[in-house]
Structures are given as structure tokens and as C-alpha cells.
C-alpha positions as CSV (number, residue, x, y, z in Angstrom):
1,X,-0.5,2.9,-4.7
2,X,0.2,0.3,-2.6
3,X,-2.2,-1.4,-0.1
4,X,-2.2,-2.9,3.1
5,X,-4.0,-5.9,4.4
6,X,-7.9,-4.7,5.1
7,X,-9.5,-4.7,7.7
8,X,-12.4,-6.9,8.6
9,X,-15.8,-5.2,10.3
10,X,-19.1,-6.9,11.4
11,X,-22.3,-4.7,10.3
12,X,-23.9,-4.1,13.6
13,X,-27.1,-5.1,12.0
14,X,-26.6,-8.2,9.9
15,X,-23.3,-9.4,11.8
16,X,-21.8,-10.1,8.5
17,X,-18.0,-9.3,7.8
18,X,-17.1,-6.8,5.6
19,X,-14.2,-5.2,4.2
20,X,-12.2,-1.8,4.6
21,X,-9.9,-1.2,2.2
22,X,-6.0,0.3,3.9
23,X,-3.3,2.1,2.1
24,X,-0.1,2.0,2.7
25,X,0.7,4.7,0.3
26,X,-0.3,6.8,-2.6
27,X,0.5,9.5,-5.3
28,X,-1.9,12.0,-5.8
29,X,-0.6,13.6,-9.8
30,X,-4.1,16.0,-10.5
31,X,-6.5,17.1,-7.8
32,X,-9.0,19.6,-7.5
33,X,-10.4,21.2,-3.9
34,X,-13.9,22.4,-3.5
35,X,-14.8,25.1,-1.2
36,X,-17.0,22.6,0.9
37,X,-14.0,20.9,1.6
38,X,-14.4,17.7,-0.8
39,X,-11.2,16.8,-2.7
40,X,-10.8,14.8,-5.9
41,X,-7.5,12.7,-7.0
42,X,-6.6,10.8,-4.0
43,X,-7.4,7.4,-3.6
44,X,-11.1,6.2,-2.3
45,X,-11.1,6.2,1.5
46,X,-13.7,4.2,3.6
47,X,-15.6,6.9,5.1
48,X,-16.6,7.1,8.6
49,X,-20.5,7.0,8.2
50,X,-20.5,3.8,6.0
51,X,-23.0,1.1,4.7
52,X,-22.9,-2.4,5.4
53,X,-22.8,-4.0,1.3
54,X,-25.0,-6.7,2.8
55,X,-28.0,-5.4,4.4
56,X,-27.2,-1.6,3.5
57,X,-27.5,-0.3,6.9
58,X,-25.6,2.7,7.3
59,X,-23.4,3.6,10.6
60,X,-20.6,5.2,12.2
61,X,-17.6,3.3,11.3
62,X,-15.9,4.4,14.2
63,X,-18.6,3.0,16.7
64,X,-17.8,-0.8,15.4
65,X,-15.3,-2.2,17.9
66,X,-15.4,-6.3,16.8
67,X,-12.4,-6.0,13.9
68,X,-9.6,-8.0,12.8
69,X,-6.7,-7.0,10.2
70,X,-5.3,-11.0,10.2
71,X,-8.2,-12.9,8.4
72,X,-6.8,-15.1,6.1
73,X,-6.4,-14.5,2.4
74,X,-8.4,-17.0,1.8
75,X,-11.6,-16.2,3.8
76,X,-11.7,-12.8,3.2
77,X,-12.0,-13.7,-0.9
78,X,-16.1,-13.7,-0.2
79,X,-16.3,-10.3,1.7
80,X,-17.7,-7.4,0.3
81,X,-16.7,-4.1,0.5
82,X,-17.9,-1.1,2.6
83,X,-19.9,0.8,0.5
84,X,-20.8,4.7,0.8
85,X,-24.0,6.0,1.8
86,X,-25.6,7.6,-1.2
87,X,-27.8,11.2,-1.0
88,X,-30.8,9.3,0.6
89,X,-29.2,7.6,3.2
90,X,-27.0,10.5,4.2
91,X,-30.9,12.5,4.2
92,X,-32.6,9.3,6.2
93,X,-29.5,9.4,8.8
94,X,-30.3,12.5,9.7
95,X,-34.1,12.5,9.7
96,X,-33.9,9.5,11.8
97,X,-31.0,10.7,14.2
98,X,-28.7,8.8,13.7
99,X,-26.2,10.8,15.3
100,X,-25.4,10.5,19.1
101,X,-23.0,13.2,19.8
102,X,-22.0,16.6,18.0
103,X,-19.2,15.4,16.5
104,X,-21.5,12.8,14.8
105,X,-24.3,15.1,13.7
106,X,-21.5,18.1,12.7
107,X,-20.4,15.2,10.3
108,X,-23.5,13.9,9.4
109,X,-24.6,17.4,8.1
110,X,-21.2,17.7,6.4
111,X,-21.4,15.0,4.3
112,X,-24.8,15.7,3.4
113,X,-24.1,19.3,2.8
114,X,-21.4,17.8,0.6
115,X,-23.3,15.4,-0.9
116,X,-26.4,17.6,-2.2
117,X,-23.2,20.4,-3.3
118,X,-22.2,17.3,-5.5
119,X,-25.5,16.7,-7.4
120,X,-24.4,20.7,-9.0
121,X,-21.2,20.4,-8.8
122,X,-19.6,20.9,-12.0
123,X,-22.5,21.5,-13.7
124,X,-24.3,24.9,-14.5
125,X,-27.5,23.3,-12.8
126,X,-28.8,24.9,-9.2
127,X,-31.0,23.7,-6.4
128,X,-34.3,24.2,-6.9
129,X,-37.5,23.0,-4.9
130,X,-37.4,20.5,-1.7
131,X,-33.3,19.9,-2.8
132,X,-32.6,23.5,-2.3
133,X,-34.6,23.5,1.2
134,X,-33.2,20.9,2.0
135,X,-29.6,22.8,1.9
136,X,-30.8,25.2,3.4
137,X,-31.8,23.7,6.4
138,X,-28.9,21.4,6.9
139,X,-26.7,24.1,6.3
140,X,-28.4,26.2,9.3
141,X,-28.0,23.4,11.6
142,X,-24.3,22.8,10.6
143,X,-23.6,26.7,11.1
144,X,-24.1,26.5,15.0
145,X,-22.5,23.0,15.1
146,X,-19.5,24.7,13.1
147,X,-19.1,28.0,15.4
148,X,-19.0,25.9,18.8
149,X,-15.9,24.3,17.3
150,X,-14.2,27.1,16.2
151,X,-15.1,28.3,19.9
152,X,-13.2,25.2,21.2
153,X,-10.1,25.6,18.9
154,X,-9.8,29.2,20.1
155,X,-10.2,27.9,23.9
156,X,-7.4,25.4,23.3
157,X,-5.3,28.1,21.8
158,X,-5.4,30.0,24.5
């Protein structure tokens, strides 16, 4: 694995700096691929809905437009890295509507969707009570969100 100089992002609600780790490149030897679409073996990528190690807001990565990749060595010593939103905040982002567009809430609800799958996932537990409800739901909302893409990519192939 070999890394490439991070880049630097300011939390859009603190204003402090933080960190997204870059690769240059990597080996992946052992994976395994879920049928939600979530991968193991590869390295850990910043995700796009992120939270700020400082405050612990969480937002879209991609809406953050004040970012450098040339802060010195030096300075960058005393940033923190991006963290991931945990189950609660990915359930809080969405109660709150935190997405803007479809694209956000399609991956809002994917990484949620994702994120409850993982609480079972490799486990002989199930979903039971407000978690499994929960699923439900999201997963109903993500269905529509789901078939207007696949609606666009057949457009587009056209």
C-alpha cells in the first residue's frame, strides 16, 4: 500500500481541519462481497457522508469545497482523521434530511441499509423489533430511488 499526501478539509460546522487519507496504490490478497454491495479487504476509504473527528457533525464530503493537498508535514501532525458515521448518525441523517438531492438520499439510504445489514452480518442473529422496521422502511424508500436510476441508465443506453 502506498499512500499519497492527504488531503486537508474544514468541517463546515467547527471550521476545523481534518484529514482524508489518499492512496496511491494497493493490493487487495482476500476479499469477500456482500449482496448489498459492501466489500471487505481493500483498504479503508474516506466515505462520502463523513464525520468531522472534532465536533462529530456528519456531511457530504463531496459538498466541502475549502481543501488543500500541500499543508505542510509539519502542521498537519495535529489533524485528526475523518471518521465514519456510525448506525445512529447514518439513522439521524436521514430523519433530519440531510440529503438535498436524490443522489444524496439514494446514498444516504444505502449506507444505512448497509449499515443495519452489518449489525447481522455474519452472524446467525436477525432483525427483530424497531431495527427490523427500520429496514424495512429504508429499504422501501431506496427501492423507488433505485428504479429511477436504472430508468436513467437504460435512457442513456439508448
Amino acid at each position: 500500500m502506498t499512500f499519497a499526501p492527504p488531503t486537508v478539509y474544514f468541517c463546515p460546522s467547527c471550521n476545523k481541519p481534518m484529514l482524508k487519507r489518499n492512496f496511491r496504490s494497493y493490493t487487495v490478497r482476500d476479499s469477500a462481497s456482500y449482496s448489498d454491495g459492501y466489500r471487505t479487504g481493500g483498504p479503508h476509504f474516506t466515505p462520502d457522508l463523513a464525520k468531522c473527528p472534532n465536533c462529530m457533525a456528519v456531511f457530504f464530503l463531496h459538498n466541502l469545497c475549502e481543501k488543500k493537498e500541500d499543508t505542510p508535514y509539519e502542521e498537519r501532525q495535529s489533524y485528526k482523521d475523518i471518521g465514519d458515521p456510525d448506525l445512529d448518525n447514518y439513522i439521524k441523517a436521514v430523519g433530519e434530511g440531510l440529503a438535498k438531492n436524490v443522489d444524496e438520499e439514494k446514498q444516504l439510504r444505502m449506507d444505512l441499509w448497509r449499515g443495519i445489514n452489518g449489525t447481522i452480518r455474519g452472524t446467525q442473529k436477525e432483525l427483530l423489533g424497531d431495527m427490523l422496521v427500520l429496514w424495512q422502511d429504508n429499504c422501501a424508500a431506496l427501492l423507488p430511488l433505485m428504479e429511477k436510476t436504472l430508468k436513467e441508465m437504460r435512457l442513456k443506453k439508448k
